[in-house]
C-alpha positions in Angstrom: -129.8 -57.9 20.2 -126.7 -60.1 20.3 -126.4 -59.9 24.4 -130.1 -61.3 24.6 -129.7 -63.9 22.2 -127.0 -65.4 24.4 -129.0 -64.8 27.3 -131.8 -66.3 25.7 -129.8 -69.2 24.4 -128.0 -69.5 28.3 -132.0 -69.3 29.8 -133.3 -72.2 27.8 -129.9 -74.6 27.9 -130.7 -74.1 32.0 -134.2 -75.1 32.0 -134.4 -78.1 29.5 -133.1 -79.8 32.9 -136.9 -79.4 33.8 -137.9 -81.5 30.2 -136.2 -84.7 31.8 -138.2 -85.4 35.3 -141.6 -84.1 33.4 -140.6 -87.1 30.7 -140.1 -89.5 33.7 -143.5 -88.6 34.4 -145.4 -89.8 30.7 -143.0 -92.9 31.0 -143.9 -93.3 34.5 -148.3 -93.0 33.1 -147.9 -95.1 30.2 -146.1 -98.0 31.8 -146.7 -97.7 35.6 -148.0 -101.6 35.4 -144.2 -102.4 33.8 -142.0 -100.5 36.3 -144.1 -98.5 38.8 -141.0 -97.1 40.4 -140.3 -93.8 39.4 -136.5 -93.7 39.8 -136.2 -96.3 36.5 -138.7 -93.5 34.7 -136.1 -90.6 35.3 -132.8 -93.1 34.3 -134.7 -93.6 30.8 -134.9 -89.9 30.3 -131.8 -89.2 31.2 -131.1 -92.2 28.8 -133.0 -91.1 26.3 -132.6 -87.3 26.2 -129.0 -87.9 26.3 -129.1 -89.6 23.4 -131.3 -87.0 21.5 -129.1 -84.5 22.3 -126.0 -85.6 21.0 -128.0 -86.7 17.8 -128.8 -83.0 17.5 -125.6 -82.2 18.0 -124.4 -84.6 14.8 -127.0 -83.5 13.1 -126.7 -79.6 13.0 -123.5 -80.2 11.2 -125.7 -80.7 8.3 -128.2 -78.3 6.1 -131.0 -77.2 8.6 -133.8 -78.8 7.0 -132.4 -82.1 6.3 -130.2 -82.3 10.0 -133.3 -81.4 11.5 -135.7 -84.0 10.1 -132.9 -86.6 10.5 -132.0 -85.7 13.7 -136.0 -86.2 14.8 -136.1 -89.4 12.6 -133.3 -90.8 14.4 -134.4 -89.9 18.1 -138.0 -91.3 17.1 -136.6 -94.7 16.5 -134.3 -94.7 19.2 -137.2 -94.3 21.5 -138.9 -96.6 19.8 -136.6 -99.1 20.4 -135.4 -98.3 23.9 -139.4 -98.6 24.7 -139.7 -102.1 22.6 -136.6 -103.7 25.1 -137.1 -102.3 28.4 -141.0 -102.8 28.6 -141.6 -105.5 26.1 -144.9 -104.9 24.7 -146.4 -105.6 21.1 -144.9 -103.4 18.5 -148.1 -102.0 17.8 -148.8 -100.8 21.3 -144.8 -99.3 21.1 -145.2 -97.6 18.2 -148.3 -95.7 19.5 -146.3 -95.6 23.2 -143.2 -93.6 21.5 -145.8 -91.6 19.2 -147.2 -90.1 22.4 -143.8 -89.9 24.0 -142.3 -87.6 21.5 -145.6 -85.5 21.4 -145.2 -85.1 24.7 -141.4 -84.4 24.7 -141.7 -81.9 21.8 -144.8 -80.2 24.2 -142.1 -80.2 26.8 -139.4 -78.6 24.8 -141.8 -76.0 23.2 -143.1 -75.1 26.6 -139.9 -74.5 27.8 -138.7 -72.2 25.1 -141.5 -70.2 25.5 -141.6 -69.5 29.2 -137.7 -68.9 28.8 -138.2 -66.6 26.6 -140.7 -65.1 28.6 -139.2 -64.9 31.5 -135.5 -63.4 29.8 -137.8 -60.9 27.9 -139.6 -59.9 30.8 -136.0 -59.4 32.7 -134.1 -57.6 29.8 -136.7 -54.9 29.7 
């Protein structure tokens, strides 16, 4: 049980890599009349993901429930704010931008767990 724990923990650390050009893409949908190229898409979710990460990794120093709700707090209005200076738009329209954004990221991340832990289940066997 131990060995594919760390398998499984090695499997999904290699393909949250994927999370980062699929959330270049939604950036790249919601704002392609802002910045159409896609190149300043994938250098906010490097950006962006780079900063939730090390947020999580602040943040699981504390009780799980509490690190994990303010680590998600925190990475929620850092988007929020990354989106509001780079593209400008009405706080309204940012706030419902970033709500979709982290949706979509949390999709991403879910997705990716899953099919890793798929994929290391079907090859421990």
């Amino acid at each position: 049980a131990r060995g594919y724990q760390e398998e499984l923990r090695r499997g999904y650390a290699a393909v949250r890599y994927a999370a980062i050009p699929i959330f270049a893409l939604a950036t790249r949908a919601l704002y392609r009349r802002r910045q159409r190229f896609y190149a300043n898409h994938v250098v906010l979710a490097v950006h962006f993901y780079s900063f939730w990460y090390l947020a999580s990794l602040v943040t699981n120093q504390l009780p799980y429930r509490f690190g994990a709700s303010i680590g998600v707090s925190i990475s929620a209005i850092y988007l929020y704010l990354a989106l509001r200076r780079l593209y400008g738009e009405t706080a309204l329209l940012t706030v419902v931008k970033s709500a979709a954004l982290f949706v979509v990221m949390l999709t991403i991340e879910g997705v990716l767990a899953f099919l890793s832990a798929a994929w290391i289940s079907r090859t421990w066997q």
